[in-house]
C-alpha positions as CSV (number, residue, x, y, z in Angstrom):
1,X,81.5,97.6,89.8
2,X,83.9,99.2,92.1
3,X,87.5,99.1,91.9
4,X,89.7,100.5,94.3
5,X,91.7,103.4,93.1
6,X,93.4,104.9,96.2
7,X,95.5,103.5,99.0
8,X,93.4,105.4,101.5
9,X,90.9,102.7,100.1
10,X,93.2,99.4,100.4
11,X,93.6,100.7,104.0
12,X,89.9,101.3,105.2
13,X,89.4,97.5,103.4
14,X,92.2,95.9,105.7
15,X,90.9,98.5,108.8
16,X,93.3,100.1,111.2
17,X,92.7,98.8,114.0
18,X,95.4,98.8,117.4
19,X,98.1,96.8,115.4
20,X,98.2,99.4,112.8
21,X,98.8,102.2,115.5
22,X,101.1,100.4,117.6
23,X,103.8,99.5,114.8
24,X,103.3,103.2,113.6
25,X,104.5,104.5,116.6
26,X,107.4,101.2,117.4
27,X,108.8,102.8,113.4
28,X,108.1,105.9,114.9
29,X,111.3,105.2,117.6
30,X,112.8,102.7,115.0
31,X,113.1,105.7,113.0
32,X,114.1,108.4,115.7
33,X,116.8,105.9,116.5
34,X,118.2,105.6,113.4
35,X,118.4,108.9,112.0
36,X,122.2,109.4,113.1
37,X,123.6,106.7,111.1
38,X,121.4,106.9,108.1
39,X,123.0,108.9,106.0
40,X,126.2,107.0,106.1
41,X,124.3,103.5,105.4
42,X,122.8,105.3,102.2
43,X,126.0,105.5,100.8
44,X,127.6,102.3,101.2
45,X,128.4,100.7,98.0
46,X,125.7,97.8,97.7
47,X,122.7,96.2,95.3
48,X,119.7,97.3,96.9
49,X,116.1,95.7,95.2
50,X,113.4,97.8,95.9
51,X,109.7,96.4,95.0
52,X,106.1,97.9,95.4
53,X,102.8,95.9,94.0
54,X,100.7,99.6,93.5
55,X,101.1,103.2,92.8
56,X,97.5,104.6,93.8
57,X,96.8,108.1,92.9
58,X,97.7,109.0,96.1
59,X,101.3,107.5,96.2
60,X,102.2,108.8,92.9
61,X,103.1,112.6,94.8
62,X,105.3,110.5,97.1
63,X,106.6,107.8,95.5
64,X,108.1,110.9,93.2
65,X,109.6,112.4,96.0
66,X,110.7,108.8,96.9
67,X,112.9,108.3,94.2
68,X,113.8,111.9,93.8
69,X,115.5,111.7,97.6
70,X,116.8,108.5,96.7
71,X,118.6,109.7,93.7
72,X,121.0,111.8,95.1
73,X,122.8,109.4,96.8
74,X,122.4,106.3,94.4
75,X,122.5,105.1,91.0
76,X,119.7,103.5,89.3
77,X,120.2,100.3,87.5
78,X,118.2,98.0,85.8
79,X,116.9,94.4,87.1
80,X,119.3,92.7,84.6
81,X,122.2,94.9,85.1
82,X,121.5,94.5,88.7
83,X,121.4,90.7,89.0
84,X,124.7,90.5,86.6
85,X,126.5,92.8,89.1
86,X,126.4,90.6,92.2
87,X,126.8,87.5,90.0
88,X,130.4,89.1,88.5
89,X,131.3,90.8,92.1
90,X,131.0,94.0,90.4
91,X,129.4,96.5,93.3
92,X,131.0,99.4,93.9
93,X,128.8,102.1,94.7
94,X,125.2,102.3,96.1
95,X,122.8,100.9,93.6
96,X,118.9,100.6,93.4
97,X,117.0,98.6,91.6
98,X,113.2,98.6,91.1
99,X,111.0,95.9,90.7
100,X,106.9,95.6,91.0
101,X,104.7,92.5,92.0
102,X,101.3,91.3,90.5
103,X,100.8,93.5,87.2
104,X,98.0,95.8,88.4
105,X,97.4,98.7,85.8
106,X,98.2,101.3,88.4
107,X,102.0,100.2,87.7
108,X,101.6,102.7,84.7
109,X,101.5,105.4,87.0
110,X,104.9,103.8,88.9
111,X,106.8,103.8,85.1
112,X,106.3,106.9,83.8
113,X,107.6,108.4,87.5
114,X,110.8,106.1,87.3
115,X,111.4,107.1,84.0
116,X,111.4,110.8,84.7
117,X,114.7,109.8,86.8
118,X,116.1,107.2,84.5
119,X,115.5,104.5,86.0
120,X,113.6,101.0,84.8
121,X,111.7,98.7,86.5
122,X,111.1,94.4,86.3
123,X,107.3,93.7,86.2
124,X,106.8,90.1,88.1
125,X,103.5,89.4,86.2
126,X,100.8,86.4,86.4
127,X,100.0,85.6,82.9
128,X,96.3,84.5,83.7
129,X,95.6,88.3,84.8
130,X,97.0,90.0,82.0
131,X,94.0,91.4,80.0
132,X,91.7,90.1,82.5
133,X,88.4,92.4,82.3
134,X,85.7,90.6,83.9
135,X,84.7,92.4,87.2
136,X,84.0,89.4,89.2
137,X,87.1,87.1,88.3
138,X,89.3,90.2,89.3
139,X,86.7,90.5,92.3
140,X,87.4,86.7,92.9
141,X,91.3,86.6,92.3
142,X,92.1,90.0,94.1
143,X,90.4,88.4,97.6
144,X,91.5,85.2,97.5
145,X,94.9,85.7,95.9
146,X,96.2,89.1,97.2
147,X,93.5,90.1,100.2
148,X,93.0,93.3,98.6
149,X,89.8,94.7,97.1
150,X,89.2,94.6,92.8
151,X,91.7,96.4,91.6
152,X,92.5,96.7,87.5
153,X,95.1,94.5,85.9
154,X,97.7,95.5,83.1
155,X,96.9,94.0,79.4
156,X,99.0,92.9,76.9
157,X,99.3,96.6,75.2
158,X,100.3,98.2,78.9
159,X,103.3,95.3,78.8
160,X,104.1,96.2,75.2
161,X,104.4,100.1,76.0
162,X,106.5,98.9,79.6
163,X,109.2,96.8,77.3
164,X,109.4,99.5,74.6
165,X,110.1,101.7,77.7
166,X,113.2,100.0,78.5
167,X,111.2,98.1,81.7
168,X,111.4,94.5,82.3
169,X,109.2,91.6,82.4
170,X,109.3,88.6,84.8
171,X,107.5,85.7,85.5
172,X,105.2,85.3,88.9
173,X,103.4,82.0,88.3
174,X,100.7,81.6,86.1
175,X,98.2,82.0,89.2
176,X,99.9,83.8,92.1
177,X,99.8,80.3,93.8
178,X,101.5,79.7,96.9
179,X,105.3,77.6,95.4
180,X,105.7,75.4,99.3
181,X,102.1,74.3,98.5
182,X,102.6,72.9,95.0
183,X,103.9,69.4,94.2
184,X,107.6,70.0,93.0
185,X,105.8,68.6,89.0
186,X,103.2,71.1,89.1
187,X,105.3,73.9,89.9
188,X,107.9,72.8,87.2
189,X,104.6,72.8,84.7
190,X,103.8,76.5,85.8
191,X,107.0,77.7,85.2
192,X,107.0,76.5,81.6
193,X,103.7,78.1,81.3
194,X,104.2,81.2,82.6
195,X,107.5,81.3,80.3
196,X,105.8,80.4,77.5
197,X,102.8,82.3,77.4
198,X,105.0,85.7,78.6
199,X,107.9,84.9,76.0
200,X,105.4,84.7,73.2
201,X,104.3,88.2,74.0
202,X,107.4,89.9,75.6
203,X,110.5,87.9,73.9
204,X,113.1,86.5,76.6
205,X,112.0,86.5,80.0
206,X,115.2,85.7,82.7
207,X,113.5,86.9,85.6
208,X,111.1,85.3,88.3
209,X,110.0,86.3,91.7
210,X,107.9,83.5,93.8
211,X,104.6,84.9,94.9
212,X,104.1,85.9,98.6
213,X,108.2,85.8,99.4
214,X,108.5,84.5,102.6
215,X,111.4,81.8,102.7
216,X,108.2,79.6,104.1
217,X,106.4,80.0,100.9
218,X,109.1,78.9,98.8
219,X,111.6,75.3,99.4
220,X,114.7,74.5,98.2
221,X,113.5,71.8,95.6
222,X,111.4,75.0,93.7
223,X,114.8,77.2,94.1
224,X,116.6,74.2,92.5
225,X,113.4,74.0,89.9
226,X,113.7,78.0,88.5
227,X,117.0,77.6,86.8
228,X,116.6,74.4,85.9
229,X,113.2,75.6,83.7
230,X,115.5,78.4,82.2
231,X,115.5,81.4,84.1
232,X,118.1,83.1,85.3
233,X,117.2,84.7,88.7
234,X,115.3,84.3,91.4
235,X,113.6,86.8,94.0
236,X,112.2,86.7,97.0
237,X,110.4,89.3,99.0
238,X,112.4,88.9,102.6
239,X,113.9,92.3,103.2
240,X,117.4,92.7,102.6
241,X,120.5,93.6,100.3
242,X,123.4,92.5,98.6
243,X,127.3,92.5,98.7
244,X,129.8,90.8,96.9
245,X,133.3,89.7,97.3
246,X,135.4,90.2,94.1
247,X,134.8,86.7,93.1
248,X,131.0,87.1,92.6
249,X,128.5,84.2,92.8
250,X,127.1,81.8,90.2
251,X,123.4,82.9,89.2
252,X,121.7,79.5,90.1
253,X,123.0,80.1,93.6
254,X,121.4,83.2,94.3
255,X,118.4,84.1,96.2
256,X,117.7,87.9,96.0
257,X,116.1,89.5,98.8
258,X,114.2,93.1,98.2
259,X,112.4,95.5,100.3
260,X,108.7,96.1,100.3
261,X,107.7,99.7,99.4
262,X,104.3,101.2,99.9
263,X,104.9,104.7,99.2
264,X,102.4,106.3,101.0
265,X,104.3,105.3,104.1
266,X,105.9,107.8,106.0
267,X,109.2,108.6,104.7
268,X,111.0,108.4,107.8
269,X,109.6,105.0,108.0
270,X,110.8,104.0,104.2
271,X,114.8,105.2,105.2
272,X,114.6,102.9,108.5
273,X,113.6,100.0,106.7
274,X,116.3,100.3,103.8
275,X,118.8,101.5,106.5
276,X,118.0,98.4,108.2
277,X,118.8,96.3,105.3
278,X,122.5,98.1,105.5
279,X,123.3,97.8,108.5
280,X,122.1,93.5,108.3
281,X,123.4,93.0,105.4
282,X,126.3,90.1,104.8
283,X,127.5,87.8,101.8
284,X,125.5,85.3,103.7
285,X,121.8,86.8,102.6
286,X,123.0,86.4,98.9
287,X,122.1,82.3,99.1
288,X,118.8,80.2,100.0
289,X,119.1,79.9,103.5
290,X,120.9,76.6,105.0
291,X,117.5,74.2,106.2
292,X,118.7,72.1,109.5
């Protein structure tokens, strides 16, 4: 049994082949390009959701100095507090929010870092891999749910020690199954699962992020479906952030966007793609997009 326990790993899986190189060097000028303005969009008052799915043992060194450079010039704020922000039009500095896809036990790793800085993170969990031991199931489930090699999930005492660590838990289908795939009933079934089995272990849970995040994966029937089943917010993983006006938003009308993080990218890298998300943002990405 092997499981992978480095990104250098997860990368010589997926190969690097001329792709890899040639958007290295387009962030590379991306980067270059934006260095003059980035300072200015790191301070403008906003919501920003961050999200990662691993902290390998070697990301941990950078994803600390990650949030240490990203600390002077924001405040960290929890999932909840986050959400309830935008919803009462209540944004008046730079926040940041964390938030981590698909439960894998490397996550621990991620916590105990944020915490060091006071900061919390949401856990978007799939109940069916909580606890989940048996090497080829995770084998199975790792390449034909994530494309990644085995890698070790969280179990039910990792989630305990996460809430009584002032993180969060949210809901990511019971199966990691694609939403814009499912008939409308059986995604309504899931939900109720995945709340049911997650609330009898972690008390209330308000949050859920669809798996794989693209506005293709998702409709607007499912969008409708999430609040409808009891939850109070929605996420998807199509980069972006969030303003308000002072009149705020009702919670079953917004989508919220958050950036990808792999923190053993190159820094410069990471600041283009959140400067990015500053200088697009507009009250506009805070709803499902209009179909038609």
């Amino acid at each position: 049994m092997q499981y992978c326990n480095t990104y250098s790993t997860l990368l010589n899986h997926h190969g690097k082949g001329f792709r890899h190189y040639a958007r290295h060097l387009a962030l590379d000028g991306l980067a270059l390009l934006n260095r003059f303005g980035l300072d200015r969009q790191l301070k403008t008052p906003r919501i920003h959701f961050l999200y990662f799915h691993h902290i390998f043992k070697d990301e941990e060194r950078p994803f600390e100095s990650l949030v240490s450079n990203l600390a002077k010039d924001h405040e960290f704020i929890s999932y909840s507090e986050a959400a309830d922000r935008i919803q009462k039009g209540n944004v008046d500095r730079p926040y940041i929010c964390w938030s981590s896809d698909d439960g894998f036990k490397n996550n621990l790793a991620a916590a105990a870092i944020l915490e060091r800085y006071g900061a919390s993170c949401c856990f978007f969990v799939n109940p069916s891999t909580i606890g989940l031991t048996e090497y080829e199931k995770i084998k199975s489930f790792c390449h034909e749910k994530l494309n990644v090699p085995p890698i070790s999930f969280l179990n039910w005492e990792d989630v305990d020690l996460l809430l009584k660590n002032g993180h969060e838990i949210g809901g990511h289908t019971m199966y990691h199954d694609m939403v814009a795939a499912m008939p409308l009933e059986a995604f309504e079934d899931d939900l109720l699962e995945t709340k049911k089995i997650l609330e009898s272990k972690c008390g209330q849970i308000k949050h859920f992020a669809y798996p794989y995040g693209g506005f293709q994966h998702f409709t607007p029937q499912a969008f409708e479906t999430v609040f409808e089943e009891g939850y109070e917010t929605c996420a998807s993983a199509v980069r972006g952030c969030h303003i308000v006006d002072q009149s705020g938003m009702p919670k079953n009308k917004l989508l919220i966007r958050r950036d990808q993080i792999i923190a053993a990218w190159n820094p410069k890298h990471i600041a283009y793609f959140i400067g990015n998300s500053v200088k697009k943002m507009q009250l506009v990405n805070n709803s499902y997009p209009q179909v038609g």
